[in-house]
C-alpha positions in Angstrom: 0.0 0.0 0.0 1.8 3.5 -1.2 0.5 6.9 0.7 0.8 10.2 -1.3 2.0 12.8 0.5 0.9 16.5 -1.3 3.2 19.7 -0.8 2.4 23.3 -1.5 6.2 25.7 -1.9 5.5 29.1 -0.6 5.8 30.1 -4.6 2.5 27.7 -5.8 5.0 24.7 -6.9 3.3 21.8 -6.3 3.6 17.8 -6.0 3.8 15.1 -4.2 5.6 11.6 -3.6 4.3 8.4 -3.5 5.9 6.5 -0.3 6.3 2.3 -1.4 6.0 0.4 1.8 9.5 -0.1 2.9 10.9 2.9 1.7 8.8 5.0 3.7 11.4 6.5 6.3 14.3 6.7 3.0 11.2 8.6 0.9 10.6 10.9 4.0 13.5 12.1 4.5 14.4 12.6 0.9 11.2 14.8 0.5 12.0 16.6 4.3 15.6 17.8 2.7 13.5 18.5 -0.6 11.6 20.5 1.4 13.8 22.2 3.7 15.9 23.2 0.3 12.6 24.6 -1.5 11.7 26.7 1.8 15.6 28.3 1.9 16.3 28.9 -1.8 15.2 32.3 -3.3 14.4 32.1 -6.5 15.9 35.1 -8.4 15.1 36.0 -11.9 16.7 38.6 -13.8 15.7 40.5 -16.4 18.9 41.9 -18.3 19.4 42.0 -22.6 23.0 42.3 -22.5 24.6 38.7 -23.0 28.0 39.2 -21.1 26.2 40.8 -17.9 23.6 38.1 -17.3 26.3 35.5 -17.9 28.8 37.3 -15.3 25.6 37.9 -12.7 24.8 34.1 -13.2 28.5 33.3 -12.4 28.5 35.4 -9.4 25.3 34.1 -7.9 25.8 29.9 -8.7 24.8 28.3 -5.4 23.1 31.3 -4.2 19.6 31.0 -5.3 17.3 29.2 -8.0 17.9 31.7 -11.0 16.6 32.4 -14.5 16.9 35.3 -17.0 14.6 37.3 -19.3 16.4 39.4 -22.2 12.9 41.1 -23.0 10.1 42.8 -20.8 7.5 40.4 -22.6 10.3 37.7 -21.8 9.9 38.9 -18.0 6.6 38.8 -17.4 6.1 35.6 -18.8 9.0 34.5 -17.4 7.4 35.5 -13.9 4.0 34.2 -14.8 5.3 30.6 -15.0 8.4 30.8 -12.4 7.1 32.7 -9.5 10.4 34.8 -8.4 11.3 35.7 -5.0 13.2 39.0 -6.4 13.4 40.1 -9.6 16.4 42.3 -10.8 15.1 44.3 -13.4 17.1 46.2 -16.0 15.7 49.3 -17.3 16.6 49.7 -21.1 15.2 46.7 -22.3 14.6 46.3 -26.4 11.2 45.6 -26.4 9.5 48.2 -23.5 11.0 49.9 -20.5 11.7 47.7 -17.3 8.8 49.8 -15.7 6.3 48.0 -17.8 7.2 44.9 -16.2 7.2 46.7 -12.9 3.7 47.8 -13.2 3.0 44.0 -14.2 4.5 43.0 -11.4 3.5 45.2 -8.5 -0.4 44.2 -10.1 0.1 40.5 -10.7 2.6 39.6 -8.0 2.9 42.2 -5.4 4.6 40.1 -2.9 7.6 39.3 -5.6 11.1 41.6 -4.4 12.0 44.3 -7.7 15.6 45.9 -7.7 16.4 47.9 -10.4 19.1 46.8 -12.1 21.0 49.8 -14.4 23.0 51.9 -15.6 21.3 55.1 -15.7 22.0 58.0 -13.6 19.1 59.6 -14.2 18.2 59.3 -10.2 14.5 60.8 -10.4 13.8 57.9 -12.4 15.1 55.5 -10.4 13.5 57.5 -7.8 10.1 57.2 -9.4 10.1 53.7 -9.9 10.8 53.0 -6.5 8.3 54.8 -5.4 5.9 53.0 -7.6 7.1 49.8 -5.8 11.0 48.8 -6.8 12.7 48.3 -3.4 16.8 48.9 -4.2 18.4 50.1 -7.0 22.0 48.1 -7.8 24.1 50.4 -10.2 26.0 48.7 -13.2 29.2 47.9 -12.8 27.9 46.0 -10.0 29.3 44.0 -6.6 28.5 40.6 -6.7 27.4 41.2 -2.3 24.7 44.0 -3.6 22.7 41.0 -5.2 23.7 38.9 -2.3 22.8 41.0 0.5 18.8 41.6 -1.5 19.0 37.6 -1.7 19.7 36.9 1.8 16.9 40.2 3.0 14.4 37.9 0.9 15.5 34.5 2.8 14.4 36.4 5.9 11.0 36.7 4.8 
């Protein structure tokens, strides 16, 4: 006789395991460390066109956090429709829209997800703005690999 045992991550993933009788306590504890991984792990998405700067942040954050990347604002948004990101680091010149387009999506569709800008602009009322309207850092390229860290680890917190 197999038992299912049903999980819900704090991000909507959902599953379950089937426990064969004999394996229970080997199953357990495979889906407790499962678990325990899921429930520390931020997943981070960011949202960045230029191929050598996504590659470098992905290099600087392995073993950090769960991580994917958007090159697009369209890309973003459906990238955070499906994947559910803790924080988002969000460039602002994006080809398609502006990154505040896909801050507006996200303060609407996901207000609970983390936004840091992510850019290069000096242009501080914007940045300004858009934190007001709901981005809650602002990491300037070039960047320091603890500035991600640090909005990681604030996120683990909560």
């Amino acid at each position: 006789m197999a038992d299912i045992i049903e999980f819900k991550h704090r991000n909507n993933l959902k599953g379950n395991f089937k426990l064969i009788e004999g394996h229970e306590q080997t199953v357990q504890k495979s889906f407790l460390g499962l678990w325990d991984f899921l429930q520390q792990t931020t997943r981070v998405l960011l949202v960045e066109d230029d191929p050598m700067t996504r590659q470098l942040v992905r290099k600087c954050l392995k073993g950090e956090c769960m991580f994917a990347t958007a090159t697009t604002a369209q890309g973003a948004i459906e990238t955070c429709d499906s994947y559910n990101p803790d924080v988002v680091f969000l460039d602002l010149g994006l080809p398609d829209f502006s990154g505040s387009v896909v801050l507006d999506w996200i303060r609407l569709n996901q207000p609970h997800t983390t936004v840091v800008l992510f850019t290069n602009t000096d242009d501080y009322g914007l940045i300004s703005s858009l934190m007001s309207k709901g981005a809650v850092g602002y990491i300037p390229k070039p960047f320091i690999r603890d500035d991600f860290v640090n909005y990681i680890n604030a996120e683990k917190l909560f």
